[in-house]
C-alpha positions in Angstrom: 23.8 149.9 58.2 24.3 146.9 56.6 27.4 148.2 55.3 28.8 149.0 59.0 27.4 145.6 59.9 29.5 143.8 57.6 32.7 146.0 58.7 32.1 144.9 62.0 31.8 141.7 61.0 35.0 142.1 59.0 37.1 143.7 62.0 36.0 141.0 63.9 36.9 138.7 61.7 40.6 139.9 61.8 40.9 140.6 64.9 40.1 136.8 65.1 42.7 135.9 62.8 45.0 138.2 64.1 44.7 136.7 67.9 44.7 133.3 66.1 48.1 134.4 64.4 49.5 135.6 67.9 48.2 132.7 69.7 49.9 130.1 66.8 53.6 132.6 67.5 53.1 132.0 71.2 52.5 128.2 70.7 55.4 127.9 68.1 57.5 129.9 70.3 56.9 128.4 73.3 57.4 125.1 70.9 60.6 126.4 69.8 62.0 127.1 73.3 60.3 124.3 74.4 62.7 122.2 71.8 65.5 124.1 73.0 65.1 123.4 76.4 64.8 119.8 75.6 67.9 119.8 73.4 69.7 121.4 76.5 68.6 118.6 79.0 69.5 115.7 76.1 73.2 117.4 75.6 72.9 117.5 79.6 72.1 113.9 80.0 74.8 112.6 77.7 77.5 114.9 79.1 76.4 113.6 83.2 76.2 109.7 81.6 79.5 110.0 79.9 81.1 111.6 83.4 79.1 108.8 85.3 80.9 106.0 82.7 84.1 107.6 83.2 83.9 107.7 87.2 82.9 104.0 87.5 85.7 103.1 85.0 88.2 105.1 87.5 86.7 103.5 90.4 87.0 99.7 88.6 91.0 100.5 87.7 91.7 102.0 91.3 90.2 99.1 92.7 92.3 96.5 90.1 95.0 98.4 90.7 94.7 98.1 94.4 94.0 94.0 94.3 97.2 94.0 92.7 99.3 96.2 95.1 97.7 94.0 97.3 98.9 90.8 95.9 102.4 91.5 95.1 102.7 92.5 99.4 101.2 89.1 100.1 103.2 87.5 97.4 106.5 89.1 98.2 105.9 89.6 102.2 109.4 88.2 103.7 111.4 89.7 100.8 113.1 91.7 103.3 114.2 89.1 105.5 115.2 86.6 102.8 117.5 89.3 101.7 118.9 89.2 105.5 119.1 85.6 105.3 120.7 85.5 102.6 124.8 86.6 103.3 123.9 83.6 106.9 123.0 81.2 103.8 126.8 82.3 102.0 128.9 82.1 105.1 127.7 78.3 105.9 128.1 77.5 102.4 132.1 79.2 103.2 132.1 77.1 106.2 131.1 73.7 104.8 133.6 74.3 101.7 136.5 73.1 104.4 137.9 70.1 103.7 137.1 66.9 105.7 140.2 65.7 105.4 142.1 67.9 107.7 139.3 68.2 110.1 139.4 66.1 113.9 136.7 64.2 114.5 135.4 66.4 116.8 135.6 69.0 114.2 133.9 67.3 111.7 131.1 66.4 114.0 130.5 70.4 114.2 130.5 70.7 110.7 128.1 67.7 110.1 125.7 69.7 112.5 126.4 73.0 110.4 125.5 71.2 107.3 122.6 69.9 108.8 121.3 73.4 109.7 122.1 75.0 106.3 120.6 72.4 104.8 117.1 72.7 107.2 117.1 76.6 106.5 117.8 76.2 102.4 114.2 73.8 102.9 112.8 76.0 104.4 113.5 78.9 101.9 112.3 76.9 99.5 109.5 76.2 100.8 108.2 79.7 100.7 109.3 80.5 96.9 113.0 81.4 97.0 114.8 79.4 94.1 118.6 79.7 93.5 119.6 80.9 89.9 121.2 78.5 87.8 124.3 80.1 86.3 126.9 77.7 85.8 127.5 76.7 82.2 124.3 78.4 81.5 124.3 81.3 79.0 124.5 84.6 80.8 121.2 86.6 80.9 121.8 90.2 82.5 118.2 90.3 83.9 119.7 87.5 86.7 123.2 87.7 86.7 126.0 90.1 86.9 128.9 90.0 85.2 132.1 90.6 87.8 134.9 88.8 85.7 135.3 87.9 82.3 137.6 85.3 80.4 138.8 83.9 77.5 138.6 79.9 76.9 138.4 78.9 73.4 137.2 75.8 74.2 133.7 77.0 75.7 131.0 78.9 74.4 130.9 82.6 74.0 128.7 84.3 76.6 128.4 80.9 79.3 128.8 81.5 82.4 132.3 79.6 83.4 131.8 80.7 87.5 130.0 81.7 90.2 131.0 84.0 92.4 127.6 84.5 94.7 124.9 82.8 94.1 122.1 84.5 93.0 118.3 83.5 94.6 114.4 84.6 93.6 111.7 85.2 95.6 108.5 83.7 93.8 109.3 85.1 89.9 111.5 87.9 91.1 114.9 88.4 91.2 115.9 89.2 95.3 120.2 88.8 94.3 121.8 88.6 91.4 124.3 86.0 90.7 127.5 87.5 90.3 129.8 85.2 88.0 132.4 84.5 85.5 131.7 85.2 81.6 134.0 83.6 79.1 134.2 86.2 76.0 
């Protein structure tokens, strides 16, 4: 009896190890997943925090980009009617070319009073940012100027502009009309 004691004892015995065996697989198994799962919501995290990163950076260049839009409409607002002005600006400068000498008195009366308005309205566009280009005797940059007639002098300069057919003008830092001139070769 003893004998069948012991047994007992001895299947008892593993049947405790084997349910502590099973219980330490379920644990480490449940572990393991547990691990997995964990690894999943890390790889997760980093993939929703680098969209997040790359959204607000999106959002900061779209607004930039905006503010800047923005800008350049404030900045260049009357473009359009400067542009309008301008060929007004070229016919008073065609009308005080005449000469003086030929003109009545009554004449030259009127052309005072032209001047005097040309002379109001180039204030006035430069008083709002528009600039003539210098071109005459200045070396000819394609970026402000248009070459419309070329000549050859050897006493000037290569490339310096020897005439100015229309004026060119800016508008702030851009260029609204090119100056069309004369380019000694």
């Amino acid at each position: 009896m003893e004998e069948k004691t012991e047994n007992i004892e001895m299947n008892k015995t593993e049947s405790k190890t084997s349910e502590t065996k099973n219980t330490i697989k379920k644990v480490l198994s449940r572990k393991s997943s547990k691990n997995e799962e964990l690894e999943k919501l890390q790889k997760q995290n980093a993939e929703l925090t680098d969209k997040v990163l790359r959204l607000s950076a999106e959002m900061q260049n779209m607004s930039r980009r905006h503010e800047q839009e923005k800008a350049n409409i404030y900045k260049y607002d009357g473009e359009k009617l400067i542009k309008e002005i301008l060929p007004i600006i070229d016919n008073f400068e065609r009308a005080i070319s005449l000469d003086d000498a030929n003109l009545t008195d009554e004449l030259s009366k009127f052309l005072s009073g032209f001047k005097m308005i040309y002379t109001s309205l180039l204030s006035t566009l430069q008083a709002i940012g528009v600039t003539e280009i210098e071109a005459l005797g200045k070396p000819f940059d394609p970026t402000k100027m248009e070459a419309i007639m070329t000549a050859n002098i050897m006493d000037e300069e290569q490339g310096i502009v020897l005439d100015v057919m229309q004026k060119g003008y800016m508008y702030n830092d851009k260029v609204i009309r090119v100056a069309m001139v004369k380019v000694n070769e």
